[in-house]
GUBANU-913713 format. One record per residue (C-alpha): residue in one letter; residue number from 1; chain; x, y negated, z. Coordinates in Angstrom, 1 decimal. Layout:
// GUBANU-913713
+----+-----+----+--------+--------+--------+
: aa :   i : ch :   east :  north :     up :
+----+-----+----+--------+--------+--------+
:  A : NUM :  A :      X :      Y :      Z :
...
+----+-----+----+--------+--------+--------+
This chain:
// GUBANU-913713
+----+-----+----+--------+--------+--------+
: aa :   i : ch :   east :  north :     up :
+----+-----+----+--------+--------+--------+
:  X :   1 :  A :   83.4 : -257.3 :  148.5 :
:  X :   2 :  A :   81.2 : -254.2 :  148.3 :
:  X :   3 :  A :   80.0 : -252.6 :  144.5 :
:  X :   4 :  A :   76.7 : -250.9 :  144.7 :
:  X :   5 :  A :   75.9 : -248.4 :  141.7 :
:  X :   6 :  A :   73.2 : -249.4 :  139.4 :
:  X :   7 :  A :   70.2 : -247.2 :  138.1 :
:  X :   8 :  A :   71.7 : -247.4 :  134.4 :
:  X :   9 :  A :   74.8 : -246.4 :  135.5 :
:  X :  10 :  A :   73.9 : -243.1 :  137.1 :
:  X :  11 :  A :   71.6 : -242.6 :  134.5 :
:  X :  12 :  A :   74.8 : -243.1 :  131.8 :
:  X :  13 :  A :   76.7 : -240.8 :  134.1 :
:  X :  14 :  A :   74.4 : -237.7 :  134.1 :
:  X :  15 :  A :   74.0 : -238.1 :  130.2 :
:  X :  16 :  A :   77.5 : -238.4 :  129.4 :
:  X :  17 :  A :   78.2 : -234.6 :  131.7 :
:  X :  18 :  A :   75.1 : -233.2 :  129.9 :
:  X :  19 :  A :   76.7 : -234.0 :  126.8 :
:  X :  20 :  A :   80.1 : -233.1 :  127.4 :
:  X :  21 :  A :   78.3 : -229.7 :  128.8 :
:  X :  22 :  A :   76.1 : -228.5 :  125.8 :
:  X :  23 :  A :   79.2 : -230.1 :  123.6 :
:  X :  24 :  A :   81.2 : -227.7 :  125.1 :
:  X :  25 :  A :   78.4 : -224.8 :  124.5 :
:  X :  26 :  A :   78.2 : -225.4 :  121.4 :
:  X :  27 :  A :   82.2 : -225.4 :  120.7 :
:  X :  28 :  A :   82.6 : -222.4 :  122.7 :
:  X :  29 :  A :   80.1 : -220.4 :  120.3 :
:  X :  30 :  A :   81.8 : -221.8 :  117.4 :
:  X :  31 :  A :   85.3 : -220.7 :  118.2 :
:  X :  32 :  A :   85.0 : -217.8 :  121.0 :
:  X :  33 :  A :   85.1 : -214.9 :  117.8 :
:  X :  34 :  A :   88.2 : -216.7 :  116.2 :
:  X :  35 :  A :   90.1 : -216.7 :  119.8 :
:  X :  36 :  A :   88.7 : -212.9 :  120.7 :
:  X :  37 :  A :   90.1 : -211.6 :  117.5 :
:  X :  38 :  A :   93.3 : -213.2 :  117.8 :
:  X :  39 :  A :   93.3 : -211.9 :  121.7 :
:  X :  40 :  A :   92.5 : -208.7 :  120.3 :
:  X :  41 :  A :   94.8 : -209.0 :  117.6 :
:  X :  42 :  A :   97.7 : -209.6 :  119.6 :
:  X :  43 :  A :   97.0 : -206.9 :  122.0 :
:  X :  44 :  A :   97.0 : -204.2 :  118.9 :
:  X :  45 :  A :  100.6 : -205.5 :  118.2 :
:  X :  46 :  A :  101.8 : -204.9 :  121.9 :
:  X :  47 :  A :  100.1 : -201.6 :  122.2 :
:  X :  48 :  A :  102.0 : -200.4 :  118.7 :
:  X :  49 :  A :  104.8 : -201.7 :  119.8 :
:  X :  50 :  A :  104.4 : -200.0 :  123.0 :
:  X :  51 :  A :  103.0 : -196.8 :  122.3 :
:  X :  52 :  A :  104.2 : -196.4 :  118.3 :
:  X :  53 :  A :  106.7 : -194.8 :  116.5 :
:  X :  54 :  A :  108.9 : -193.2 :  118.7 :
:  X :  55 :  A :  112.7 : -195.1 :  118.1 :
:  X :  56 :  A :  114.4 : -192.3 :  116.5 :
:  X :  57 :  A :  118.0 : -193.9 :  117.0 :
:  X :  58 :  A :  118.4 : -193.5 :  120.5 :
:  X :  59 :  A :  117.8 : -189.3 :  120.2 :
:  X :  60 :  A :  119.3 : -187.5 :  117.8 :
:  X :  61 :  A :  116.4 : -185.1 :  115.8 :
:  X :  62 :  A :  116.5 : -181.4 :  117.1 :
:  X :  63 :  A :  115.4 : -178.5 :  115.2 :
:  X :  64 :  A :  112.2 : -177.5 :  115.5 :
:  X :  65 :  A :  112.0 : -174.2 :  118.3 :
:  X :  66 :  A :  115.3 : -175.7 :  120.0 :
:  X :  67 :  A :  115.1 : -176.3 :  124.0 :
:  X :  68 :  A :  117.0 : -178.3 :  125.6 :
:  X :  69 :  A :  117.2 : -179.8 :  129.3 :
:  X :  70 :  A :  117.8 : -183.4 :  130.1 :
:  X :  71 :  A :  117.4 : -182.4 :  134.0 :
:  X :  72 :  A :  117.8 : -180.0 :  136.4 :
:  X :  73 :  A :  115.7 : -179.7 :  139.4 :
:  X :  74 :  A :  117.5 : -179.8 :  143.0 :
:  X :  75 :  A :  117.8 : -175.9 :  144.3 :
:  X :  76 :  A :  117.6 : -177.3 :  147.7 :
:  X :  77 :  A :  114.0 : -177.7 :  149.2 :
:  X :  78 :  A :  113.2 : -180.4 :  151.2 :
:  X :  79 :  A :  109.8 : -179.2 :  151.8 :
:  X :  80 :  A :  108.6 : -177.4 :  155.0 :
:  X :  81 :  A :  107.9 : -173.5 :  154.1 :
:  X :  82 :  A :  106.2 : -172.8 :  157.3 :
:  X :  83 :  A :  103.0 : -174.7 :  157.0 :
:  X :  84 :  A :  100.9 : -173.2 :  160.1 :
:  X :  85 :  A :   99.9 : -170.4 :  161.4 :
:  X :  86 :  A :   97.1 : -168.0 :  160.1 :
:  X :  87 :  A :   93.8 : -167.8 :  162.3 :
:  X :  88 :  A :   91.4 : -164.9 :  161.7 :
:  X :  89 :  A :   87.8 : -165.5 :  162.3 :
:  X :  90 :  A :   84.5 : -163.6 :  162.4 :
:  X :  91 :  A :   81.3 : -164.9 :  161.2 :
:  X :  92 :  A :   78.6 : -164.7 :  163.8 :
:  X :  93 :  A :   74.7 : -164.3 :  162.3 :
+----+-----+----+--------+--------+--------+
């Protein structure tokens, strides 16, 4: 047995997604600055966390005009000194 949709039916149909659409317009507008606060909120508490006080139990506090070196550079080059070779040129008018 075959169904066949009725006039009333489609009509019912497009009203209830045009409802459901502006509803959710309208909900959206209500609560999008309560969630971007709390978005921005949280995001403030990982960057302090991230980027804030430095953790002053891992280092021990140095005097102030004290150096020191945590790492020393290799003495050995890998690098190529010999780049290319120099080419003199005249400029021609």
């Amino acid at each position: 047995m075959m169904q066949y949709a009725s006039f009333t039916g489609l009509v019912k149909t497009i009203l209830i997604i045009l409802l459901v659409w502006y509803g959710m317009k309208i909900l959206t507008r209500l609560f999008a600055p309560a969630i971007m606060r709390f978005v921005a909120k949280k995001a403030e508490q990982r960057f302090g966390q991230q980027y804030g006080a430095p953790n002053t139990k891992s280092k021990p506090k140095e005097k102030e005009g004290e150096i020191s070196i945590d790492k020393m550079p290799n003495s050995k080059s890998s690098g190529n000194k010999k780049v290319g070779e120099y080419v003199e040129y005249e400029e021609i008018d």
